[in-house]
C-alpha positions in Angstrom: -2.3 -39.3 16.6 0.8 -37.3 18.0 0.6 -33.2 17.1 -3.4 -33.7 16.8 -5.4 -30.5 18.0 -7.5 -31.6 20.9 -11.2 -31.9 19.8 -13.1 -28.7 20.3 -15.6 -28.1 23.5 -18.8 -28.3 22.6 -20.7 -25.1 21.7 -22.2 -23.5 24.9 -20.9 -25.7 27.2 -18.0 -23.5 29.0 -20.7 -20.7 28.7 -22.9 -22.7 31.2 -19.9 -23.6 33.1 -18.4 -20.5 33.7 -22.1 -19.5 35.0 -22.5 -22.1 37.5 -19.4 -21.1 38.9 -20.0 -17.9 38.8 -23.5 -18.9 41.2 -21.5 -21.0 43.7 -19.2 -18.4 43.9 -21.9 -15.6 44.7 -24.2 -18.0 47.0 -20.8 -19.0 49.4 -20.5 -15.2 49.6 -24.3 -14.5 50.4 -23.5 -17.3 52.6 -20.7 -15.7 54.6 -22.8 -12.3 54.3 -25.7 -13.4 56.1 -23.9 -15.3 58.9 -21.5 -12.2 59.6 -24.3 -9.7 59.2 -26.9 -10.9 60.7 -25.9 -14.3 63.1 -22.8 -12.9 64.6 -20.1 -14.7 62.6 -18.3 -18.2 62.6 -16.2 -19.1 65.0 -15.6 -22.7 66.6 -15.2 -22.1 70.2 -17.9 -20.0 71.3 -21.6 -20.0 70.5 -20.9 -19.0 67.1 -19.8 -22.6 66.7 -23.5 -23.2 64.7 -22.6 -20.7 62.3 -20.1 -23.2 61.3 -22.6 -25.7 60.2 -24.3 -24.2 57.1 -21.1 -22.7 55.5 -19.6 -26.1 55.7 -22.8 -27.5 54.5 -23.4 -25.0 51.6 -19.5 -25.3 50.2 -19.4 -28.9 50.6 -22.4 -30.7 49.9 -23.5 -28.0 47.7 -20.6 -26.0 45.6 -17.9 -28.9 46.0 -20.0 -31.9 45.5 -21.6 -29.7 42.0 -18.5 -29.4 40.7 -17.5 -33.3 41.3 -20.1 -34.1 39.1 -18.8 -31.4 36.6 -15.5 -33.2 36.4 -16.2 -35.3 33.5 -17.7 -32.2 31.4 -15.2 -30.1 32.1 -11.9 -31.9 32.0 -13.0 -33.6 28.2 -9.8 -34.2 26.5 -8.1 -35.3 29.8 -6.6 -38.9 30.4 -9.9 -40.6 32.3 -7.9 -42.2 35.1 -7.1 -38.5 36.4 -9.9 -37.2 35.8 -11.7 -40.4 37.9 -8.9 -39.2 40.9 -9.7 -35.7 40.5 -13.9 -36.8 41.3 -13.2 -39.0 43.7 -11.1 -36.4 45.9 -13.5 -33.1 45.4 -16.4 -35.6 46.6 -13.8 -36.7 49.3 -12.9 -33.0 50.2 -16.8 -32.2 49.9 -17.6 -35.2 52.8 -14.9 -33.8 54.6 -15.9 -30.4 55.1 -19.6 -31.6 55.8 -18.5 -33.7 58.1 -17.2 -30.8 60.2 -20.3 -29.0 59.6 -22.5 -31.8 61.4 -19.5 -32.1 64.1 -20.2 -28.4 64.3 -24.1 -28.3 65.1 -24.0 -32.0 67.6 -21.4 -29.9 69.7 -23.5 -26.9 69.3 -26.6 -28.6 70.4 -24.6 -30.3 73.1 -23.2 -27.1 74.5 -26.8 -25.4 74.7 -28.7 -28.3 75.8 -30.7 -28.6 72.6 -31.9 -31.7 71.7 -30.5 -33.6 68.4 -32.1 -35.6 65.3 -35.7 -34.5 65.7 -36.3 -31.8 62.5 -36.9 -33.0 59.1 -33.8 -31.4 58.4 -31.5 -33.3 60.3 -33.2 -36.6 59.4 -32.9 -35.8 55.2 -30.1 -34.0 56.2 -28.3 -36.9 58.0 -29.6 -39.7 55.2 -28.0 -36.9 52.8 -24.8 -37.3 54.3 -24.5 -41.2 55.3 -25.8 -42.0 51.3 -23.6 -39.3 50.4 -20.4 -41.4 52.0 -21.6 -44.8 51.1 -21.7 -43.7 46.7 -18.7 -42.3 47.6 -16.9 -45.4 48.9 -18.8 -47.4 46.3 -17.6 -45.5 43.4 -13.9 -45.5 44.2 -14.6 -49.7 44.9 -15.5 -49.6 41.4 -13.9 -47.3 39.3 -10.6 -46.2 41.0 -9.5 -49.7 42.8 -9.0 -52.7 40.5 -11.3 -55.8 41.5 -14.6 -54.8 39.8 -15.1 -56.7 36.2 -15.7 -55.0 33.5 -19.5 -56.6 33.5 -20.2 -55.2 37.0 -18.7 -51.4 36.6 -21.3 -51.5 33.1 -23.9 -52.7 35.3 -23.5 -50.2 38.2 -22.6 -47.2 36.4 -26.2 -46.4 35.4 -27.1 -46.6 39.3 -24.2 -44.7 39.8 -25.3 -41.6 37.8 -28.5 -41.2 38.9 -27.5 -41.5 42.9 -25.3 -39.1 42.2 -27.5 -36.3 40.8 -30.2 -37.8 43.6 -28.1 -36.9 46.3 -26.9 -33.6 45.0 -30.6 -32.6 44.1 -31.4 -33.9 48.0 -28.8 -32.1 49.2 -30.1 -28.8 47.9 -33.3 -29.4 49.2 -31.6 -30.0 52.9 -30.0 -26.5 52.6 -33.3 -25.2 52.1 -35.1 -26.8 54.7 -32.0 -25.5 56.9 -32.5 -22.1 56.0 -36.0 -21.8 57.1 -35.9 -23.7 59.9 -32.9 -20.9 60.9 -35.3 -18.2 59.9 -38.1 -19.9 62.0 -35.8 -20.1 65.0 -34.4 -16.7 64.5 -36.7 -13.9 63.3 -39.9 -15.4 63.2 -41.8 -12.8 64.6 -40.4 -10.4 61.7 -39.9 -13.2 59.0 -43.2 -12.3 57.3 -42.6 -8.4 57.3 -39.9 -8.8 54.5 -37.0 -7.9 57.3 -33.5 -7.5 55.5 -32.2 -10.7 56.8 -35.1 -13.1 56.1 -34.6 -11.6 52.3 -31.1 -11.9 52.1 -31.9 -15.5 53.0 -34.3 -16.1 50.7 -32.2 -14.9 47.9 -29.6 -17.3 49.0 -32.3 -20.3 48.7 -33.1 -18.6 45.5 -29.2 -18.8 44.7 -29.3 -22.8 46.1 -31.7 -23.9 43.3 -30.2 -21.8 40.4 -26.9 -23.8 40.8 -28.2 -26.5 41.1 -30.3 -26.2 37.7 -27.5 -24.7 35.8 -25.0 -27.4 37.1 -27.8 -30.5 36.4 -28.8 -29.0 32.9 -24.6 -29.2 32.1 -24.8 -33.0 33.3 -27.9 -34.1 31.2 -27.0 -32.6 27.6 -26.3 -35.7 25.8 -24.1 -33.8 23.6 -22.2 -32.9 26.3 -21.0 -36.2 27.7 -17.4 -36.7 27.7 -16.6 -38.9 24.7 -14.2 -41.7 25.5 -10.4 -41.3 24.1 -9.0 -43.7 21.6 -6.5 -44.2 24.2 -9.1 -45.1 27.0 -11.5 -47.7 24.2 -8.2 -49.9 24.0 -7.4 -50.2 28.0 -11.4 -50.8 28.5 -11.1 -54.0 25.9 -8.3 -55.0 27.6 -9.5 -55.0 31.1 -12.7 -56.4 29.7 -10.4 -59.5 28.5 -8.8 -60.0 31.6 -11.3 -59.3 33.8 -14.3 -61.1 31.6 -11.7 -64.0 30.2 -12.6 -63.1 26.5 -9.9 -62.4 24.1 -10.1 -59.7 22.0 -11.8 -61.7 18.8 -14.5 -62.6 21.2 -13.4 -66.1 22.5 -13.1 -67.4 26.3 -9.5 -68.3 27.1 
């Protein structure tokens, strides 16, 4: 009712938060660090233009697309067709800024005369991406546009969920298959001789899969779901009556 106090967070739950954000923060610095350190910088048009590819990659199908899925956790108490907008647009802004990243390393490539498409990393790396865009455009077909029945969104939903922690936990494992194929390509001849660099990006792997624990863990506590408003159980039985044709006793129209 009107003047109510807005039902408390869950015990724990901005504790976990605050940490996962606290790990994407500190792995898009050790990020930045051992680009500028140790591979020259980023920079678009020069042969730094590489460089440009795992920072995009990292902040955008890493950090941006964990906290999309954190949306719904976080924002709890918030009306559910803004927080629907607000994960739709950081997945949006997250296949955005990858997309620059892979525009980044085919003009790279193209510049140096290195061949495209043949490492297991750009082919999990590229199915990442393309799935990736395709949830994305499904999601918003079903849950932001009107058109889907009431039946359908139910049915998809569940398939909707688990893609979505799929890809994220896919796109974690790209990153890592990036990093040591840069290592490989880089300092191989020292990687094994625990050279500064080849640590600092090890601890940045390291980093990769402690987000992406923390920020999974957050997204399976059952207790931690974002309950449904009052508000938002009355508009779902209405657009279940006029998409479904049932009135609200239960009867077709």
């Amino acid at each position: 009712m009107d003047g109510a106090a807005a039902p408390a967070r869950p015990a724990g739950l901005s504790a976990y938060v605050a940490v996962s954000q606290a790990l994407g923060l500190t792995l898009l610095l050790t990020t930045g660090a051992w680009l500028g350190r140790y591979r020259g910088g980023v920079a678009w048009q020069s042969a730094l233009r590489l460089n440009v590819h795992p920072l995009c990659m990292v902040l955008g199908m890493v950090f941006l697309q964990g906290d999309a899925l954190l949306v719904y956790r976080v924002f709890r108490n918030e009306p559910k067709r803004s927080t629907k907008a607000l994960h739709a647009l950081l997945h949006g802004l997250a296949l955005l800024i990858s997309l620059v990243g892979i525009i980044a390393v085919f003009e790279s490539h193209r510049a140096k005369g290195i061949p495209d498409m043949y490492s297991l990393h750009s082919w999990c790396g590229m199915a990442a991406f393309v799935l990736y865009l395709l949830q994305w455009l499904l999601g918003c077909g079903f849950f932001l546009l009107p058109g889907a029945s009431f039946s359908l969104r139910g049915r998809y939903k569940p398939q909707h969920i688990f893609i979505g922690i799929a890809l994220f936990a896919l796109s974690i494992a790209v990153c890592l298959l990036g990093i040591t194929e840069m290592l490989l390509f880089n300092i191989r001849d020292s990687y094994s001789r625990f050279v500064p660099e080849g640590v600092l990006a090890n601890t940045l792997g390291v980093l990769l899969v402690a987000f992406g624990l923390v920020v999974s863990y957050v997204l399976t506590r059952d207790e931690w779901k974002r309950p449904p408003l009052a508000e938002e159980l009355a508009l779902s039985m209405d657009f279940k009556t006029l998409t479904e044709g049932e009135s609200p006793s239960g009867g077709s129209q």
